[in-house]
N, C-alpha and C positions, 0 to 999 in steps of 0.2 A: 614524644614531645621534646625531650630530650635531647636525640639526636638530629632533631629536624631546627629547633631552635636555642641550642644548648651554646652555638659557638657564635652567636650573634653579639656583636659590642653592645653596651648596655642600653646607648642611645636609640639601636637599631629594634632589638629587642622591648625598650619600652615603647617606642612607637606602633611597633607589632602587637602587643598585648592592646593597648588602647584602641586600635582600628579593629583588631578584633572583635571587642566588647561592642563597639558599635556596630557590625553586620549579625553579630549572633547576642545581641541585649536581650538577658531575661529576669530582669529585675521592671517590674510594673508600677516602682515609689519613686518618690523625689529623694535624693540622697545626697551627703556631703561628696566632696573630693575623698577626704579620709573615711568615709563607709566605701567610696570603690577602691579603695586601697584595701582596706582588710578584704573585701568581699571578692576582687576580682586578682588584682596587680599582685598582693604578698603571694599567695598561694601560689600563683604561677609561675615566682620567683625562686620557690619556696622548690617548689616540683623539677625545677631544672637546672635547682644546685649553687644558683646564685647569692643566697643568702648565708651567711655565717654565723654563728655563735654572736660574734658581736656586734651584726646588723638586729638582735632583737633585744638591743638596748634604746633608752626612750631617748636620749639622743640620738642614735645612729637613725632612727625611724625618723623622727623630725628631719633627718636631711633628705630620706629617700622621697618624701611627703616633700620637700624641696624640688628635687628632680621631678617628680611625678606632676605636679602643678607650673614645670619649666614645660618639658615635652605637652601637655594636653595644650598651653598656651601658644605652643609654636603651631600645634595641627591645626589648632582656631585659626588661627592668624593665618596659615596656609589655606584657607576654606575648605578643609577636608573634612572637619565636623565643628558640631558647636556642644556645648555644655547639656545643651537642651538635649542633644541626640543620646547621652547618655545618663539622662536624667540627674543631672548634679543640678542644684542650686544653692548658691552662697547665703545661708541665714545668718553672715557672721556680719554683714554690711545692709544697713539700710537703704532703701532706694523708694521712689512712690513715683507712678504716672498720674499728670493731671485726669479728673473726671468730675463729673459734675455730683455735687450734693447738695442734700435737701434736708431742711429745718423744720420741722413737727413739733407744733406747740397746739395744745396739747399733747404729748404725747400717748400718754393714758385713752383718751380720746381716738386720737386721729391712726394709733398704729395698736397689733396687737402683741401681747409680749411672747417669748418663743423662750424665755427661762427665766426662772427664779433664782434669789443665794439666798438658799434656806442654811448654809453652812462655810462661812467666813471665815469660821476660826479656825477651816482645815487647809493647809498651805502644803499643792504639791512644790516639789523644790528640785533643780537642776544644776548642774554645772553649766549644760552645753545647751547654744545655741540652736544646737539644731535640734535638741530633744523639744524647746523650750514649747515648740507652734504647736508640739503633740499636746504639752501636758496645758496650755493654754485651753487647747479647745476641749479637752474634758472639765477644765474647770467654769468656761463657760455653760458646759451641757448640764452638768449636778451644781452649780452656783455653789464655786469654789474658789477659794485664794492661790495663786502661783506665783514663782520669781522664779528667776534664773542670775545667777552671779556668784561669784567670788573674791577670795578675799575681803579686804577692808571696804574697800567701794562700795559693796553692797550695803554695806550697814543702815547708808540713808534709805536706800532701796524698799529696808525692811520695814525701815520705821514708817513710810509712806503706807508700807502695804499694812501694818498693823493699826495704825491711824483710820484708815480707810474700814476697817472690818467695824468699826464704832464699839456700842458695848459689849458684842460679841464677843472683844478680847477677853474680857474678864469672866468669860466663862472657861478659859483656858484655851491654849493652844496646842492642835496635832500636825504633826510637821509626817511627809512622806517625803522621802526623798532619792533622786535616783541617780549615782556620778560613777566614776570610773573607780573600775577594781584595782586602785591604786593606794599608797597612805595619801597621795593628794587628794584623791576621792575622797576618803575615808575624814582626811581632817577639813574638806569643806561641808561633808555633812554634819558634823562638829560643832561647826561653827554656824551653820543656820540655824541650830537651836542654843547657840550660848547667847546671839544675835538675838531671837525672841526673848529670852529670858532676861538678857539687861536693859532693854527698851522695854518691854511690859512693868517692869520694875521703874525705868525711869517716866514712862507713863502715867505712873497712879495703881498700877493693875499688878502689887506685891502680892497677894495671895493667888493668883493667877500661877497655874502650872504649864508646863512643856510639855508635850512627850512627845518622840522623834524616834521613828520608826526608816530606817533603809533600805529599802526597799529591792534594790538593783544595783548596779548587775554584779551577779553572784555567778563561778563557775558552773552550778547547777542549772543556770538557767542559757546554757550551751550544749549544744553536742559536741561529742570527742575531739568531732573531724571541727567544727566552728572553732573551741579552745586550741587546736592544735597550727590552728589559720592565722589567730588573731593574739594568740599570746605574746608578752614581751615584757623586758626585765624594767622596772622603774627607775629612777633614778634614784642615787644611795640616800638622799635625807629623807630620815623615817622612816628605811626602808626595812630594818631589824627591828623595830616594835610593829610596826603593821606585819609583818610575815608572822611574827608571835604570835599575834593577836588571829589571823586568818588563816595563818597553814599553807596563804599563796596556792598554787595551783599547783598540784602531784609532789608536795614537801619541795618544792621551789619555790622562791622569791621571783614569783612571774603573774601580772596581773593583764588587768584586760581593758580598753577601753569601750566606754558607751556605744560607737560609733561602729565593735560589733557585731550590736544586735538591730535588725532590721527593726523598720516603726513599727509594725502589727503588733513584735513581740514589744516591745516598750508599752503601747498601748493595751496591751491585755495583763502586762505585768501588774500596771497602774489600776485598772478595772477593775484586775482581781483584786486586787489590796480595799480598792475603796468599797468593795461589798462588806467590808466589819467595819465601815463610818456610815454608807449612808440605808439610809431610812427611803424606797421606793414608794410609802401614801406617804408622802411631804410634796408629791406632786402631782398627784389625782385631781384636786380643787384647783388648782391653775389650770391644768391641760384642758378641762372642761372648760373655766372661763374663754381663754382665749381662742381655742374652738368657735367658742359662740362669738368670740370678737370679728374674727379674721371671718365668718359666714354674713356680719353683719355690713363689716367694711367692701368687699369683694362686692354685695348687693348696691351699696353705694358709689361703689365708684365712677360707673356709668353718670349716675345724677350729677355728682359734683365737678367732673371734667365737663356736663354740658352745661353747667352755671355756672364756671370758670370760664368757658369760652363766650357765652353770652357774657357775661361784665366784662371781658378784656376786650371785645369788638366795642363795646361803650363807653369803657372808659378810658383807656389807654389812652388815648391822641389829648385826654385833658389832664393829664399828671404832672406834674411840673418836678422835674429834677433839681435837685440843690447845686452850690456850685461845689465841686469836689475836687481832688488831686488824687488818681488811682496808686501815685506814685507815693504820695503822703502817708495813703492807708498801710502802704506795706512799712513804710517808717514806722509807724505805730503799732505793729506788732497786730495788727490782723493776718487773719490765715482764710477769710470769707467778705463777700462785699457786704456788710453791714447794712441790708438793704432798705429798715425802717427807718433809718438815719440820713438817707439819700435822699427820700422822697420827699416833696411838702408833703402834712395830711389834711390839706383843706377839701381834698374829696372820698375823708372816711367815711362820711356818711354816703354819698351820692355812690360808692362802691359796693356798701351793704345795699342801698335801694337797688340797686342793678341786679345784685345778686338773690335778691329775696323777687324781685319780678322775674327773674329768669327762672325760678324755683317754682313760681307759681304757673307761669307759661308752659311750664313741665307738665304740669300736675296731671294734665289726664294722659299722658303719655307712660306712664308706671303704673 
């Protein structure tokens, strides 16, 4: 490898490594730019002699992370690949396509529920964005509290999210957390529980406790050859009481970032951890209900799409629109067309009668 790409300029060579990884991709996840870095680019830099002593300082790597995000944007822009081909997605920038959505009132009623939060008061917790969509949809799955953030900013962040848990707070709070094996790491997880502890307090909720467990990422939770891919030196503030305190990585001041450990491992890290918080019969009596919901609803749907389509052959062409400005609505801070507000209702009744005759018209047909 060496001597086949060892004397290539760096520009030529990083273009080489990237068209590679897209004829021979064998990563099956969505991954940052900085997971194919540790994962693919450093190693192969690493292998052919190009990297120095002083390329695995956390600056130097931020410029390579520089270069590397230059060249993949020139091949884009050359139509040789796209992002997608090498499964990168940016979770650091929001973006949303229009689509259509739909308003369930009742909800309880009309939809059936797919999770409980039988536990509010456990907050997994992140640095990185990209971690963030993992530990999100596990706390959607066991009905759990998450954030993602840093530094000071976050603080409102938190207080939203502890607001939001109701009297839960004051049964105290378990903080999990997962960041980079750095003292930046190390003092953001820090501060996500100095962060619950001064807002439970400024809430009302003083006898309320913390506890703040972190979780990841730990050398142990790497093989040789992964530590030996993705290691690099921090940068110097804090960097002598963090190595005190951790040992660093083989009696060196050498940490690791999040980004490299693949999602499975993130997600089974997480998993594992929350088998000593949660409690598996906190959700037996749900699964059964809404079982029996989503069997009842799925039975109806047929009915109610054919007494929707009978009222709206009847009634539609008599509805009468208000007078509106679609342009006004967006002034005012809607995000949906406000559709009960549009319409007269002088024919709520005459749309329930439509709809209760078309119900009946049904009847022998179920």
């Amino acid at each position: 490898m060496r001597r086949t790409l060892g004397g290539l300029k760096i520009s030529e060579l990083m273009r080489t490594i990237i068209l590679n990884e897209k004829e021979f991709l064998a990563v099956d996840y969505n991954r940052s730019l900085r997971g194919f870095w540790y994962a693919t680019v450093k190693p192969a830099l690493d292998k052919l002699g190009r990297l120095s002593p002083a390329d695995q300082t956390e600056e130097e790597l931020t410029k390579w992370d520089a270069k590397l995000s230059l060249y993949m944007a020139d091949l884009v822009r050359d139509g040789l690949l796209t992002y997608r081909d090498l499964n990168i997605i940016d979770t650091s920038r929001q973006r949303a396509n229009p689509a259509a959505h739909y308003r369930i009132k009742p909800m309880d009623v009309y939809g059936y529920q797919v999770n409980i939060a039988p536990y509010p008061n456990i907050i997994l917790c992140t640095e990185k964005d990209t971690v963030y969509s993992i530990i999100a949809d596990l706390a959607r799955l066991f009905g759990l509290s998450c954030i993602s953030g840093k530094g000071q900013n976050a603080l409102g962040a938190m207080e939203d999210l502890i607001r939001g848990m109701g009297e839960a707070a004051g049964e105290g709070i378990e903080i999990l957390t997962m960041t980079d094996y750095d003292p930046s790491g190390y003092y953001i997880a820090d501060t996500f529980q100095k962060q619950a502890r001064d807002l439970l307090r400024a809430l009302g909720y003083e006898w309320a406790d913390v506890s703040t467990r972190r979780i990841g990422i730990t050398p142990d939770q790497l093989t040789a050859e992964e530590i030996e891919a993705n290691k690099y030196t921090p940068k110097p503030a804090n960097r002598a009481k963090w190595f005190r305190q951790t040992g660093g990585i083989g009696g060196q001041p050498q940490g690791l970032e999040l980004d490299a450990l693949p999602p499975d491992r993130i997600r089974d890290i997480f998993v594992t951890s929350l088998k000593n918080y949660i409690d598996p019969e906190n959700y037996k009596a749900f699964i059964k209900r809404a079982y029996i919901q989503q069997v009842i609803l799925k039975e109806m749907a047929g009915i109610i799409r054919d007494i929707e389509r009978g009222a709206i052959a009847q009634e539609a062409d008599n509805i009468t629109l208000k007078d509106f400005n679609l342009f006004d609505l967006a002034l005012e801070g809607f995000d949906f067309i406000p559709v009960n507000e549009l319409c007269e209702n002088d024919r709520d009744g005459a749309i329930k009668e439509a709809a209760i005759n078309s119900l009946k018209a049904l009847g022998g047909a179920y």
